[in-house]
C-alpha positions in Angstrom: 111.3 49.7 -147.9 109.0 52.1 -146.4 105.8 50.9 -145.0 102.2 52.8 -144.6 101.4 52.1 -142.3 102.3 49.3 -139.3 99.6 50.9 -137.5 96.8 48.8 -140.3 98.7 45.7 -138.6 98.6 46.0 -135.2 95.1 47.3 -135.2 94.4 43.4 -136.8 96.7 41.4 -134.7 95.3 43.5 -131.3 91.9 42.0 -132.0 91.4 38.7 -130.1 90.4 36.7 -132.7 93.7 37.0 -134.8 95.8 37.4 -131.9 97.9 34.7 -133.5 99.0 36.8 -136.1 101.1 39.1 -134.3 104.4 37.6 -134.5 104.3 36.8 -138.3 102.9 40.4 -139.1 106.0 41.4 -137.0 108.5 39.3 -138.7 107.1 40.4 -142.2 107.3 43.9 -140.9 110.7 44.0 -139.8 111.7 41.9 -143.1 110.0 44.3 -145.2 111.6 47.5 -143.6 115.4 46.0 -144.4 114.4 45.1 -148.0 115.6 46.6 -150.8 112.7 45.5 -153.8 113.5 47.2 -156.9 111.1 44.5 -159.5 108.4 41.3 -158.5 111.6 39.4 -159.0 112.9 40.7 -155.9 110.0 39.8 -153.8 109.6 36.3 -155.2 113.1 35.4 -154.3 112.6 36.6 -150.8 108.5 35.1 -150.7 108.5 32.3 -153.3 104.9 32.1 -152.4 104.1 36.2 -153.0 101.0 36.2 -156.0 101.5 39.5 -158.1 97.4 40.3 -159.1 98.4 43.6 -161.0 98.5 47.0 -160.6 101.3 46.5 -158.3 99.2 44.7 -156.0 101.2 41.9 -154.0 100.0 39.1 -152.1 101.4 37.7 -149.1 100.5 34.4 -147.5 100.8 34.7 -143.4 100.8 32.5 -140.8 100.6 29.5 -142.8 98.5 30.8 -145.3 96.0 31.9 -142.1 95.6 35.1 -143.5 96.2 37.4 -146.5 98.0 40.5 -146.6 97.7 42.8 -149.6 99.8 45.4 -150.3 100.4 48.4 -153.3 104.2 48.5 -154.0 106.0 52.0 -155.2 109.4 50.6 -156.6 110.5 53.7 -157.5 110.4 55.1 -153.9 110.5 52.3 -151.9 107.1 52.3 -150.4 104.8 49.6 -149.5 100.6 50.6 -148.6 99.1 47.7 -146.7 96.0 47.2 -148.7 94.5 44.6 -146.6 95.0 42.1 -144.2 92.3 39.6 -143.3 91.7 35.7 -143.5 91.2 34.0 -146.7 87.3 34.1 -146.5 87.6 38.2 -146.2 90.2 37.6 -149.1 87.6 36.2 -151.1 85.4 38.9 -151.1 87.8 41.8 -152.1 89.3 42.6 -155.5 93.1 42.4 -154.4 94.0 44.1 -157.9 91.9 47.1 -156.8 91.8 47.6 -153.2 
């Protein structure tokens, strides 16, 4: 999978305050990149805990469900948009379907 854009994710983990997410946003990173997701069924076998909230919205539970990473998924050409990626309070105020 292609991914737009890393950048989203180490402008997060570089702030001190969610330092700690660093090496799970790189592990999901690096995961991501050497996937090969055609459907949701794809994801859920490799993230059981992945939430589908529509309009090809995904949702990924990081760092022990720490934080929330959102993204818009492009089967058809392989690309992933990070969406968001904040902790679950932030979450709570978005509309993951939408963002």
């Amino acid at each position: 999978m292609r991914i737009v854009s890393r950048a989203t994710l180490k402008e997060f983990w570089e702030q001190p305050i969610y330092s700690d997410s660093e090496q799970p946003l790189k592990a999901w990173h690096e995961e991501t990149k050497k996937a090969d997701w055609n459907s949701p069924q794809d994801i859920k076998n490799q993230y059981r805990n992945a939430s589908f909230v529509g309009n090809n919205r995904v949702v990924f539970n990081i760092h022990g469900n720490k934080y929330r990473l959102v993204i818009a998924i492009n089967y058809s050409f392989s690309i992933c948009y990070i969406r968001f990626i904040g902790t679950h309070q932030n979450y709570d105020k978005i509309d993951a379907a939408t963002i």
